[in-house]
KOLFIGU-824103 format. One record per atom (N, C-alpha, C, CB): residue in one letter; y, x, z. Coordinates in pm, whole numbers, plus 50000, padded with zeros to 5 digits. Glycine has a CB too. Example, Ala and Ser with C-alpha at 12.3 -4.5 7.8 and 13.67 -1.06 7.14 Angstrom:
BEGIN
A494315131950780
A495505123050780
A496705132050780
A495535113150905
S497755128550708
S498945136750714
S500035129050787
S499405140850572
//
This chain:
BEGIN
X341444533731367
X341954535831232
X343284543231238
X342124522431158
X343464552931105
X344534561531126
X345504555831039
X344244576031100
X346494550631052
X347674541730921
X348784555330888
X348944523031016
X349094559430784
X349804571730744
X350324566230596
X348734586630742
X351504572230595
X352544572830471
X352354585130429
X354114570430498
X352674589030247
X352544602630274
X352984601130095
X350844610430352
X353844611430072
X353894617529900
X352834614429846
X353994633529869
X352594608229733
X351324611929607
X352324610629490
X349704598729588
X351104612329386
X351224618729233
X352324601529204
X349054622029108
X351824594429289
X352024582729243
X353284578129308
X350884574429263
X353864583129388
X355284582029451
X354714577529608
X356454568829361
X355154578929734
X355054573629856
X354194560629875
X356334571629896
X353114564929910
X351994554129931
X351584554330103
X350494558729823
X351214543530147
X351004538430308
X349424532130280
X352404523830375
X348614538730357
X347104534530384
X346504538130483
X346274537830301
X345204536030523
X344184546230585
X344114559430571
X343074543730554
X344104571030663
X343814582530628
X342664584330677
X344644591230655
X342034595330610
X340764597530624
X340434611830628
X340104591030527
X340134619730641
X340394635230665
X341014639530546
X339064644330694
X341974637430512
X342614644930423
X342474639930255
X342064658930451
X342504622530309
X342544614130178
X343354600730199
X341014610430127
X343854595730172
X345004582230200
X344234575530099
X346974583730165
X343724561630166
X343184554030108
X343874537430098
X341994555930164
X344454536929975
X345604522629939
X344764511129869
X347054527129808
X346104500529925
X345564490229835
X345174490629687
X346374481529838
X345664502029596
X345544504829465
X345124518029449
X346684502429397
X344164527029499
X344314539529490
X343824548929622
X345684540529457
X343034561129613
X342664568829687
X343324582929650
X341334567729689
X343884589929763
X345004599929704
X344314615629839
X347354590729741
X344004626729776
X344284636929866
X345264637629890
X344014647029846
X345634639230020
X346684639530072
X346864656230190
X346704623930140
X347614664430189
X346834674930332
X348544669030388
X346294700930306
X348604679430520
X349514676130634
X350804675930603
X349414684430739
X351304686130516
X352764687830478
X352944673730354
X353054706630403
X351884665630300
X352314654630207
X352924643330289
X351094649130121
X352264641830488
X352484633430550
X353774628530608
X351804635330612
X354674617730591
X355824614330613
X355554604330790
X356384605530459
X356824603730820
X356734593230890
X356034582530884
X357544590130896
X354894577131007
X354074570530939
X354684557630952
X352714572030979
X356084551730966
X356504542130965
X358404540730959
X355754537431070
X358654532630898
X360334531930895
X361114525430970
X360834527530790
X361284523931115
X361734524731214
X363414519731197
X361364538131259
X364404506031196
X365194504831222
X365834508631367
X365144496431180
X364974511931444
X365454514231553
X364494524731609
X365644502231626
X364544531831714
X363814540331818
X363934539031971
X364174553031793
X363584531532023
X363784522832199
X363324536632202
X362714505732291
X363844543932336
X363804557232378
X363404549632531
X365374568332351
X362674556832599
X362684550432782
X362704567132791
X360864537832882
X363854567832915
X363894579732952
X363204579433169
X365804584532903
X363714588933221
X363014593133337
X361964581633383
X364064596633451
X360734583433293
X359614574933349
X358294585233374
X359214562033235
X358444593933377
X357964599833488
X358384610233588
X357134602933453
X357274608233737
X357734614933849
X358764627933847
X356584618533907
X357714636933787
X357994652533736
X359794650633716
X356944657533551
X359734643433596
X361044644033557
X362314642433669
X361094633733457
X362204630033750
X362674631833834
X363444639733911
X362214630133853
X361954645733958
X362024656734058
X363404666633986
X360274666034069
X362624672733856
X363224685633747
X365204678433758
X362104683933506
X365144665033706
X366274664433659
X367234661433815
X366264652933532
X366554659933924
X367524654133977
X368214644333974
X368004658433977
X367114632633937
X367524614733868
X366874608434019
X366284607033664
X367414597934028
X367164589034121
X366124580434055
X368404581934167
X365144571634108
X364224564634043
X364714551533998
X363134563634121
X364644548833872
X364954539933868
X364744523333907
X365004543133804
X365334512733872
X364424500333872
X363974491633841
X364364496433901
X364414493733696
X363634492333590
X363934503733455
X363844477233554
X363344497233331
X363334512333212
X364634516133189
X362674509833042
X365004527033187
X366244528533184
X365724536233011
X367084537733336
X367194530432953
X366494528532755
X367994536632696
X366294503432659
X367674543932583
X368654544132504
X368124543932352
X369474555332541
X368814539732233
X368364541532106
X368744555031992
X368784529332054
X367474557231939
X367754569431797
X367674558831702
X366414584231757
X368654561031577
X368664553631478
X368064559431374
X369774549731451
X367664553631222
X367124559531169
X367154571531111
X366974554431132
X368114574031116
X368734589731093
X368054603631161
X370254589631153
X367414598031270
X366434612531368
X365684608831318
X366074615531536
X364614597031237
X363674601531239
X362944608431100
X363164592531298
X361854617831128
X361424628631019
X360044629231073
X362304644531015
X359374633531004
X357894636931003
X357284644031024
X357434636830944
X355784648131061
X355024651831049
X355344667230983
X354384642331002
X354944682131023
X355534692430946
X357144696530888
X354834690730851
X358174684230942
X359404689830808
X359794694230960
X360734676730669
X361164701130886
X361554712331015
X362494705231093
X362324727930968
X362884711731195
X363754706231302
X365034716931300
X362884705531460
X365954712831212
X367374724231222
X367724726131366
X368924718131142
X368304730931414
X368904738831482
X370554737631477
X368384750631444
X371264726831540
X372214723131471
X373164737131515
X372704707131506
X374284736331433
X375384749131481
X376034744031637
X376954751231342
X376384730431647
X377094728931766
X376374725031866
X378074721031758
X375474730831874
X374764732032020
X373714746332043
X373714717032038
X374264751132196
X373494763332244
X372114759832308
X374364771132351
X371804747432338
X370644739732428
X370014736032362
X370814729632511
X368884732932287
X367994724032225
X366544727632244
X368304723332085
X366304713232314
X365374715932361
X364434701532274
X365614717832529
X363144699732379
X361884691832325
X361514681432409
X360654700332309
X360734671232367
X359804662532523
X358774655932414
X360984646032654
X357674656332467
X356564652932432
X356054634132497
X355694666532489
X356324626332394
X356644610832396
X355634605132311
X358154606532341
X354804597032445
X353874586832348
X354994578932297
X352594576332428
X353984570032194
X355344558732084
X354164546232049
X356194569431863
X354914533932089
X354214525032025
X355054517731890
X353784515232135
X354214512031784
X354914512431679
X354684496231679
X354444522831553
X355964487631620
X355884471431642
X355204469131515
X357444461931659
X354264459931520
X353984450131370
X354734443531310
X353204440531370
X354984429031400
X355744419931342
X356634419131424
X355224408431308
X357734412631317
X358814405931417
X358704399031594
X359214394031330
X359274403131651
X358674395631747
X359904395231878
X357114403031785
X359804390231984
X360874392132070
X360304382532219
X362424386131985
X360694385432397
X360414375832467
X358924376432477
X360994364032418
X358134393032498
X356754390232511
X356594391932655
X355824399232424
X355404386632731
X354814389732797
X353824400532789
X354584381532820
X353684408732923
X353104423332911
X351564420632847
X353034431833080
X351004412032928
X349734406532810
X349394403032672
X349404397332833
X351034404332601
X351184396432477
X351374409332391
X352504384232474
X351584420332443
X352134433732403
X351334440032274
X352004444032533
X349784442132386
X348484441032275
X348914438332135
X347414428332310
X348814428832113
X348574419931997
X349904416931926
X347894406632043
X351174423231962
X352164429531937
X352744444631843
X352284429432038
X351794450831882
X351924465731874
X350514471231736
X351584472832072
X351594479631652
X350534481031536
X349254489531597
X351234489631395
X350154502531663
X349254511931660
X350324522931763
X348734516531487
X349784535931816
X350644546731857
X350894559031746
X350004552331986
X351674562931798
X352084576731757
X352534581131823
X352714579531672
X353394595331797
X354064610331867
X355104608331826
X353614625831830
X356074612031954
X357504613431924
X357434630532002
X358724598532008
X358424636131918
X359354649832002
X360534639831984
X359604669731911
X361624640932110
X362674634932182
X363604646532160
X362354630432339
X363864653532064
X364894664032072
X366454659932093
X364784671631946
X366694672532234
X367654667532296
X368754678032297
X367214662932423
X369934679932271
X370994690032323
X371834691632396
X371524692932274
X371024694932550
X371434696832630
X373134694532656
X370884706432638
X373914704232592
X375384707832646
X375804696432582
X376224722832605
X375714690132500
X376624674732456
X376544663432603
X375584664632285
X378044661932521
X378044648132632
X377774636932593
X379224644532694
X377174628032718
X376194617832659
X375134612332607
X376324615632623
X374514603532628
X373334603132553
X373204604332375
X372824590732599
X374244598432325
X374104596732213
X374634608932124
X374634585032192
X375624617932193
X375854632032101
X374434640032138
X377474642732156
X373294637532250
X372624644532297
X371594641332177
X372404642832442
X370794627132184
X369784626932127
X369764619732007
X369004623632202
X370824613931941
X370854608431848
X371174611231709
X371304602331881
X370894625231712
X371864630531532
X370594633131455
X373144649831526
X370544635631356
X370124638731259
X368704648931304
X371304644031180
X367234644331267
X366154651931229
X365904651531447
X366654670731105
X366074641631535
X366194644131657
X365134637731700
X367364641131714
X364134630531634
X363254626031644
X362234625531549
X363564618231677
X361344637631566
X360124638331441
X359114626131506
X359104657231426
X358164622231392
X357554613531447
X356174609631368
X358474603531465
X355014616431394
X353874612031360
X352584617631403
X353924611731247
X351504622331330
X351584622831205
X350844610231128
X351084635531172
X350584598531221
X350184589031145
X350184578431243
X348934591731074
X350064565131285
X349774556331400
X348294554331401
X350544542431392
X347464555131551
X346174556331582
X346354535231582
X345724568631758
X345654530031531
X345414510131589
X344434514331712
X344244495031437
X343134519831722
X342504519631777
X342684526931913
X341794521231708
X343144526532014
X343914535632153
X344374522332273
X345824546332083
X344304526632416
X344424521132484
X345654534532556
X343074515232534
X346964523832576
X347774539232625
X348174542732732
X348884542232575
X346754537332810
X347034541232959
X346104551732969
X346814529333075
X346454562533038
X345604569833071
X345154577132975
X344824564433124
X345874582632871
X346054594632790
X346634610632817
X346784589732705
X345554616332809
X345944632132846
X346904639532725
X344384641832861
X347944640932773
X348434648032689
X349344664332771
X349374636332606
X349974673632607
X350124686232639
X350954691832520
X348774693032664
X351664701532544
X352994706932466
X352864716632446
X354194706932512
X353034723832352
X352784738332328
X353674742832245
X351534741632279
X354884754632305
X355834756432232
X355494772332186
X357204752932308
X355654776832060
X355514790232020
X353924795532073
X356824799132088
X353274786232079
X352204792232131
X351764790332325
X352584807432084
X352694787832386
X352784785532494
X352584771632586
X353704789932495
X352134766032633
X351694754132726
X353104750332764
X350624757932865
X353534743832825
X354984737732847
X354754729532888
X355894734832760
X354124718032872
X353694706232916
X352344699232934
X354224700232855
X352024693133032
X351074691133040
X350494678633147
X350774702433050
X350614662833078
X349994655633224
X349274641733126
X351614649433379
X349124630133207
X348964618433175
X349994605833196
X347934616833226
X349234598533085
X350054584833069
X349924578333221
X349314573432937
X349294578733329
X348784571133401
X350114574333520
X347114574133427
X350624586333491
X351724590333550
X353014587433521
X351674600433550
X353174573533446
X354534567633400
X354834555633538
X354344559033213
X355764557433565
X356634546833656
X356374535333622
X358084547333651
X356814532733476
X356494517933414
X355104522533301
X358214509833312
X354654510133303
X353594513333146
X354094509933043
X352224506133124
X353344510332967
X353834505132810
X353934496832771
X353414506832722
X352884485332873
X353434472232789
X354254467332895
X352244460032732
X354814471533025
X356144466233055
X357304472033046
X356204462833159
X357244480832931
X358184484532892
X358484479532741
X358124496932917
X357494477432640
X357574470932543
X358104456332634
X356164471632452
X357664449132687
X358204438732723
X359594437032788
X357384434632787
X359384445232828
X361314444032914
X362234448432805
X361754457833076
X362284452432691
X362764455732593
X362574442332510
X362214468332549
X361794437732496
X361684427832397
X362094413232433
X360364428032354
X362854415332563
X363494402732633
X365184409832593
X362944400132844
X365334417332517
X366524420832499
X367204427332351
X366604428832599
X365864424732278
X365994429132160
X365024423632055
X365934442032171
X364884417231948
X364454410231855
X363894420331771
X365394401831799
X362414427631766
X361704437931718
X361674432431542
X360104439531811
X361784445131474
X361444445531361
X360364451031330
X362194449331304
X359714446131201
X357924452931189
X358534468331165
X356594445531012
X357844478431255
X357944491931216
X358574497731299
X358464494631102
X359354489531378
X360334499931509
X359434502331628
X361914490931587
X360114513731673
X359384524631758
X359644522531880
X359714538331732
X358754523932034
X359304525932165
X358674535832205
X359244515632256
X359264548332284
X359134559632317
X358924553232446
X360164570032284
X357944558032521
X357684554932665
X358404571032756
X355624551932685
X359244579632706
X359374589032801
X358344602432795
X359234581432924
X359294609132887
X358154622332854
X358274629632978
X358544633932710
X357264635833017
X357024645833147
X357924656333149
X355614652633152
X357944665333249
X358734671033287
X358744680533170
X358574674533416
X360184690033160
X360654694733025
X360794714133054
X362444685132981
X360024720033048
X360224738433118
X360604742733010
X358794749333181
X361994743332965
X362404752632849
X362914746532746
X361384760132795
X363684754932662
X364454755132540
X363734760032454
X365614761532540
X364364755332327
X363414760332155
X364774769332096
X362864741432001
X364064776132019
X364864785631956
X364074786631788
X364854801332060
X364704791331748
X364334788531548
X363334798531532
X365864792831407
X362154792931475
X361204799731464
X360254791731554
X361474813531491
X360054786431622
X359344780231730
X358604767331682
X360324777131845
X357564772631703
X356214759831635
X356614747131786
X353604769731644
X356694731931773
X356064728831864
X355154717931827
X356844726731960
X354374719731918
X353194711131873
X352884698431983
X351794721431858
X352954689332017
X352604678032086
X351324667932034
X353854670732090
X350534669632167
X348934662332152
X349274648632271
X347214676432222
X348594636432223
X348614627732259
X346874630532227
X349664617532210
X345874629232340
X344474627332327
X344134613632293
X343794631032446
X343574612232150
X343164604132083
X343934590931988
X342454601332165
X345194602231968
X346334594631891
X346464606631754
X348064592232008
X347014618831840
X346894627931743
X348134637731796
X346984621131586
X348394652131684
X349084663631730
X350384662531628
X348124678431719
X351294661031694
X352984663231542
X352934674731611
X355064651931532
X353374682131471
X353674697231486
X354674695531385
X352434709431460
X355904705631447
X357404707131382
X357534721931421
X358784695931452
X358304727831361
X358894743231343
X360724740131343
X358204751731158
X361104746031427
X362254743831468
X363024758331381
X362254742431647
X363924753631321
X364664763431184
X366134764931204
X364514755531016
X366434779431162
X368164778831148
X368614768931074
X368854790931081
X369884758831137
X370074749930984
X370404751730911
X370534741730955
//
């Protein structure tokens, strides 16, 4: 099942999507791609960074030993189609292509078995990052730095998902989930021994190795096989 938020006639409605119909507790709405919002409101964004090999290698990171985490607040996150400015104070901005699991309920102190039955559904994160800032948090945390949808898949197992990046038309990325250091549910779990989840917040499991910078004008598109594709257009701001 596909769970999606999205504009109608009727103000911001959350249901089933269905090829290009949002189906609510009160109401069935056409909906096409540019109506689709974030498919969830996210007090927080658990980011796991160098969890995979590639990255490593590229960044010149030591492995870690356990998830090494930082947070986007709600302020990065944006949706499905809206654009990605281009801020003025940065020459670097770049992309990473990030499965995302999205929390149900409150919850906190799970076991990796308990994760399951934890977790609403996945989605797509782009991890937009700017390079020349210092720090993690002038890097990835401002405004529109995390698009995120275009809807959460319930039905997905997120091991062993092929996924692939395509910037302006171009391949950029390209591997599997099976190639993460940690998985997902011990990373949802090692997080949740340290943080008290709200229904709707997000964990980014990391993203494969990163070949290149975006420049305005630049479609990118990120496929998670059998979750789904966020596509953002990166714009002068």
């Amino acid at each position: 099942m596909r769970l999606a938020r999205a504009r109608t006639e009727d103000g911001v409605r959350q249901g089933e999507y269905r090829d290009g119909r949002l189906v609510t507790d009160d109401g069935e709405y056409a909906v096409d791609e540019a109506d689709l919002l974030a498919p969830c409101e996210p007090d927080a964004v658990f980011c796991v960074g160098r969890n995979f090999a590639a990255t490593l290698d590229q960044m010149d990171y030591e492995r870690p030993d356990e998830p090494d985490f930082f947070i986007k607040p709600p302020h990065a996150v944006v949706g499905h189609r809206d654009p990605i400015p281009y801020p003025g104070w940065t020459d670097e901005l770049t992309y990473a292509g990030e499965l995302v699991a999205v929390i149900d309920e409150p919850c906190s102190d799970l076991a990796p078995e308990e994760v399951s039955d934890a977790v609403r559904g996945y989605t797509v994160m782009n991890d937009v990052d700017a390079l020349d800032q210092q720090g993690r948090t002038a890097r990835k945390a401002f405004t529109a730095s995390g698009p995120l949808g275009p809807w959460i898949e319930t039905d997905v197992d997120p091991t062993g998902i092929d996924m692939h990046t395509d910037v302006a038309g171009e391949r950029r990325q390209e591997a599997n989930t099976e190639l993460m250091l940690f998985d997902p549910h011990e990373i949802v779990s090692f997080l949740s021994k340290r943080f008290r989840f709200r229904a709707g917040d997000c964990v980014a499991f990391g993203s494969p190795a990163n070949p290149g910078l975006v420049e305005p004008g630049d479609a990118v598109e990120i496929t998670y096989e059998g979750v789904g594709t966020l596509a953002n257009e990166v714009v002068d701001d």
